[in-house]
Steps between C-alpha positions, in 0.01 A plus 500: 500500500270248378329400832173707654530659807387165750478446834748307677391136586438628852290822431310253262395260791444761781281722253315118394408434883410875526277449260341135574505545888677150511833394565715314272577121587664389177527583196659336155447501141234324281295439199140550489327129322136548601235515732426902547170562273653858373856356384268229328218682351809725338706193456812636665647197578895428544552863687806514719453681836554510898317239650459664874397315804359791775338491817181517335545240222625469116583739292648464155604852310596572111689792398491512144863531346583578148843381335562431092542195637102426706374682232639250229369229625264515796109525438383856567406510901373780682545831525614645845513314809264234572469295839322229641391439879358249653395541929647207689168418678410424095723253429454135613761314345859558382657232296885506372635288240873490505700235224717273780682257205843624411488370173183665392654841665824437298306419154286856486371746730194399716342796625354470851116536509311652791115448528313725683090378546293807656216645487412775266277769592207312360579255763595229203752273517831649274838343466819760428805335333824661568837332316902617613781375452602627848411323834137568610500312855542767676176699374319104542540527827391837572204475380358163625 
């Protein structure tokens, strides 16, 4: 009654590697910190989205939701969907930053961070920041 016709999770990834020409190696959730120079420029910062490891490299997508609740009290982000890609022949170094002390777990929540150097299309150095609070060491690995 209240939800839009969607696709099911697995139309949703077949039509996604339809429409990249990649496969799907992992995927999870995550929050956009910095790094991509339109998120900046816009300062959309703090967006939630998939955070996609493919055959040909990073991809982190936004769908814009609306709730009374995001709409209380999140900043205004984009409208519509908005995605980021980098190549895997552009990135050079993947760092992963994962809280290992129990009692700093236990006291608050300790996002993982993942830090992704590449090249932009400028050929300048660039550094994405990625945070989730689920387990990124799977999408690490694929894309070292």
């Amino acid at each position: 009654m209240f939800t839009k016709d969607l696709p099911s999770p697995d139309e949703f990834w077949r039509e996604f590697e339809a429409k990249t020409g990649e496969k799907v190696l992992c995927r999870n959730l995550g929050k956009y910190v910095s790094g991509w120079e339109e998120f900046d420029k816009n300062k959309w910062t703090g967006l939630f989205g998939l955070v996609v490891a493919t055959t040909g490299g990073l991809h982190f997508i936004y769908h814009p939701q609306s709730n009374w609740l995001s709409a209380a009290f999140s900043k205004k982000g984009p409208q519509g969907e908005k995605s980021i890609f980098i190549p895997k022949e552009k990135i050079f170094s993947v760092d992963y930053k994962c809280e290992k002390t129990w009692w700093k777990k236990l006291l608050g929540s300790v996002p993982q961070q993942l830090f992704i150097r590449f090249r932009d299309e400028t050929d300048s150095e660039q550094t994405l920041l990625i945070e989730s609070d689920y387990p990124l060491d799977e999408i690490v690995s694929l894309l070292k």
